[in-house]
C-alpha positions, 0 to 999 in steps of 0.5 A: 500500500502506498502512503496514501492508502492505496496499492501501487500502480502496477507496471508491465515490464517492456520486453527488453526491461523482463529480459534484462530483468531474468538476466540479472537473476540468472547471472546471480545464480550462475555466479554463486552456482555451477550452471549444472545447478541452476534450473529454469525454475530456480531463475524464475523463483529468483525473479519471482515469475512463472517458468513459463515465463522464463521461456518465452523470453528464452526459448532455448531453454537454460543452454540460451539463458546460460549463454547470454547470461556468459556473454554479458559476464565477458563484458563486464571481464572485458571492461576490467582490463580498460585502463588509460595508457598512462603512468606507471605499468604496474600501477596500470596493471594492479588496477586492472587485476583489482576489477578482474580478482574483484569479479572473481571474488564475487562470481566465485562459483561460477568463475570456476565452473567456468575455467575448470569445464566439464559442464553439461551447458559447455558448448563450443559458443561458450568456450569461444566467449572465455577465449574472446575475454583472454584474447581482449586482455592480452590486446590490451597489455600489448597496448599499454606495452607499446601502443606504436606498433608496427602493421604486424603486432607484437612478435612471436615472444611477446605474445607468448610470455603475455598469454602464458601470464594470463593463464597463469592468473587464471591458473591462481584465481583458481587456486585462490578459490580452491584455498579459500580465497588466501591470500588477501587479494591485495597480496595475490595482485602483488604477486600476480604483478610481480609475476608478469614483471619477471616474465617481461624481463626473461622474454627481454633477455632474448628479444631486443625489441622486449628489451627496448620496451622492458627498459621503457616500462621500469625507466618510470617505477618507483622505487616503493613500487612493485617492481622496486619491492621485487628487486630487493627480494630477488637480490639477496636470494640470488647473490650468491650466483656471481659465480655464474656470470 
């Protein structure tokens, strides 16, 4: 009832307002869930509608309603790598892994659902969504390695030390879930940013051209920065390696 004493005006929902309106509850349930889990009955007791319902405006069933629900997830994944190509790398890098360990921490069920495969909801679509969020990221990093590009892209060694670094960050924000989310994201994202450092330099050490582009990137860390803080501890632990220079 309204103030006034009477009941509130009842609104029918648009087409586009009920679809975005199952979609929101579908993604909720797809995020704390694995999809084998999820029935049409349980989106439509979240929405609060009839299942009926739920296939007019998916008539392909959960196969449909997951698929979507994945799309507009890869977005959102998508949007954690937009970062303005400016200051340091790291600095880039650690806001980016906060929206992405962000999404993680809060889609955790489904995040692994997803990454670990095995679903009966699995298809080739929806593989092809997750590649299409991997491929985005690594186009990003690229970018904010060098946005000056020639016509043929980063080379052959960049490409694979940047995609072999975003497997391993999948790799951890699965094992991150499987130890019950520890260590604080703060210290993952650290590492993470850390890890990719370390992986920029070795692919330098044999590429010129990652070389040339490596000694642009750390000319601007801080010295309290990730990069900084990585070199202190490396050192005493490989200082006892003169011998092998």
């Amino acid at each position: 009832m309204s103030s006034n004493g009477t009941a509130p005006a009842y609104r029918r929902l648009s087409v586009d307002e009920r679809r975005t309106q199952l979609l929101v509850h579908a993604l909720g349930l797809f995020a704390h869930r694995p999809p084998d889990e999820v029935s049409l009955d349980d989106v439509a007791a979240s929405a609060g509608v009839s299942r009926p319902l739920v296939y007019r405006y998916f008539p392909g069933g959960k196969q449909q309603l997951y698929e979507v629900a994945l799309r507009s997830a890869a977005d959102q994944l998508k949007q954690c790598f937009a970062e303005p190509c400016t200051g340091p790398l790291t600095t880039r890098l650690s806001r980016a892994l906060d929206r992405y360990l962000l999404f993680v921490d809060e889609h955790d069920a489904g995040f692994k659902a997803l990454l670990q495969g095995g679903s009966v909801v699995e298809t080739s679509r929806t593989n092809a969504i997750v590649d299409e969020v991997r491929r985005h990221a690594a186009e990003e990093i690229y970018a904010h390695l060098n946005p000056a590009y020639g016509p043929s892209g980063p080379g052959p060694r960049l490409r694979m030390a940047v995609r072999t670094w975003i497997a391993a960050v999948e790799a951890a924000s699965l094992i991150w879930l499987d130890e019950g989310k520890q260590p604080a994201l703060e210290e993952l994202r650290d590492r993470l940013v850390q890890q990719f450092v370390a992986v920029l330099v070795t692919t330098a050490a044999g590429d010129p051209d990652v070389a040339r582009l490596t000694r642009k990137a750390l000319h601007v860390e801080k010295r309290d920065g990730p990069v900084g803080q990585l070199a202190r501890s490396v050192l005493p632990v490989v200082e006892g390696a003169a011998h092998l220079l």
